[in-house]
C-alpha positions as CSV (number, residue, x, y, z in Angstrom):
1,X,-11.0,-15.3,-1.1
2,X,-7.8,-14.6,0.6
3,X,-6.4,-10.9,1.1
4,X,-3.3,-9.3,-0.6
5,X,-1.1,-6.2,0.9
6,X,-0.7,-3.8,-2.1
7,X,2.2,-1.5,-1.1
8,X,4.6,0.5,-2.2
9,X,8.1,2.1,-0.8
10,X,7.8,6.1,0.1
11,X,11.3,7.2,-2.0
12,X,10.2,5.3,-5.3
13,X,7.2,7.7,-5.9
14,X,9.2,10.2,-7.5
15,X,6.5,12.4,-9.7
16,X,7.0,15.7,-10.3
17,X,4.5,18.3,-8.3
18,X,2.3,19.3,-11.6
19,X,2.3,15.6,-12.5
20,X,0.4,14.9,-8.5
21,X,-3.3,15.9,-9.6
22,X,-3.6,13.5,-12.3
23,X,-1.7,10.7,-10.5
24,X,-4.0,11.4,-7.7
25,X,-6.9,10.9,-10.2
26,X,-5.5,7.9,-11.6
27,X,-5.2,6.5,-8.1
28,X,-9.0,7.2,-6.8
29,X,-10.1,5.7,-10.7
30,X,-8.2,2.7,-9.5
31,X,-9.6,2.3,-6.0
32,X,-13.2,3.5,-7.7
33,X,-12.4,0.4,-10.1
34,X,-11.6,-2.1,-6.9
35,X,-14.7,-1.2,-4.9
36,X,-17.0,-1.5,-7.7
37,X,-15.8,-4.7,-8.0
38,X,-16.1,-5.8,-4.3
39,X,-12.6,-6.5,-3.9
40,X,-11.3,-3.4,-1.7
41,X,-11.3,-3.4,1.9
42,X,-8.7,-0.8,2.9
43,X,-6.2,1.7,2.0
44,X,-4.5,5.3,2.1
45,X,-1.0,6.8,2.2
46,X,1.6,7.2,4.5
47,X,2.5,10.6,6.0
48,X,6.7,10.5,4.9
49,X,8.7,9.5,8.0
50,X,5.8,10.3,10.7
51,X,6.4,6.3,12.1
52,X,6.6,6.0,16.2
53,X,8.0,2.7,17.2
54,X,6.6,1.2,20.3
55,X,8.9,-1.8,22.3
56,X,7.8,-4.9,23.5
57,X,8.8,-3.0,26.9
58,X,6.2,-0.1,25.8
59,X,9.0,2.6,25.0
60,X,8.4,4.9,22.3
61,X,10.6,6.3,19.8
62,X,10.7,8.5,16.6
63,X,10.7,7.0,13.1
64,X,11.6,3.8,11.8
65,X,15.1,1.8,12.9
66,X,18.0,4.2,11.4
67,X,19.1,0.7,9.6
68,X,15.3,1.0,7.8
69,X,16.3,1.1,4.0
70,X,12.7,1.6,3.0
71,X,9.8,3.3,4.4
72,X,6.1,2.5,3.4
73,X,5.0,5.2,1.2
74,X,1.5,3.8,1.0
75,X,-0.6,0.6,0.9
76,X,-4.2,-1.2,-0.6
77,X,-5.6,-4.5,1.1
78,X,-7.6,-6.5,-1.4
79,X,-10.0,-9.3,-1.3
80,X,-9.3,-11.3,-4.3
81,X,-9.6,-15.3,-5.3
82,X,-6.1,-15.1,-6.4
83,X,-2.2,-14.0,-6.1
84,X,-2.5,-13.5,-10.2
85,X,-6.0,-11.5,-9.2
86,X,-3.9,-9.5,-6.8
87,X,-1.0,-9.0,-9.3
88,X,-3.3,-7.6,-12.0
89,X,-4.6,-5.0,-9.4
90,X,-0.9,-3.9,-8.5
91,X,-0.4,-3.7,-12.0
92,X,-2.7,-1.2,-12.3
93,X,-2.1,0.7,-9.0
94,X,1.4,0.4,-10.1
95,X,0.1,2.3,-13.3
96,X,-1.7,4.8,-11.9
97,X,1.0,5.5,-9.3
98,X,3.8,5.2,-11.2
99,X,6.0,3.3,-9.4
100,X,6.5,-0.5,-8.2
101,X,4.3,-2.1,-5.7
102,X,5.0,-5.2,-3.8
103,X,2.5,-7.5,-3.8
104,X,2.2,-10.1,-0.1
105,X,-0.3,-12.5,0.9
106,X,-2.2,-12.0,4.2
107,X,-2.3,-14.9,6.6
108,X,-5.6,-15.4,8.1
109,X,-6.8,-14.8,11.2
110,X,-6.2,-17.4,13.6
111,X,-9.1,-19.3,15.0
112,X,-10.6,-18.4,17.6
């Protein structure tokens, strides 16, 4: 089985505010959905624009780069046998969210 990043961009979830409880729903039914079938391992959204970066020199700033065009908005790792597997489960999260998700393989972990 090989793991899939399920993500999607923070600005393209635009849903009105009475619209959030059943998009909420429809989320949790979808991630209900993937861990009945043993194929989620992680997942939650992203607090908008609360990013620190940290340098390779151990600096710390606020926020992503100012040339950042799109922020994660929120993300689902799967456990599937496939990339089609893992697009049919963006499909729905993309449903159930809707917006767009971007779907991106997960190398695996080096050897040890």
């Amino acid at each position: 089985m090989t793991r899939y990043l399920i993500s999607f961009d923070d600005g393209v979830m635009a849903v009105p505010q009475e619209d959030l409880p059943e998009v909420d729903e429809a989320a949790h039914k979808v991630v209900r959905e993937a861990q009945d079938a043993a194929v989620w391992v992680f997942g939650g959204g992203l607090e908008t624009q609360q990013a620190s970066v940290v340098a390779t020199d151990g600096t710390v700033s606020d926020g992503p780069y100012p040339e950042t065009k799109a922020v994660l908005g929120g993300f689902a790792i799967v456990d599937v046998p496939s990339r089609e597997d893992a697009l049919a489960w963006a499909a729905k999260f993309a449903a159930a969210c809707r917006c767009p998700q971007e779907v991106r393989e997960i190398m695996p972990d080096p050897a040890v």
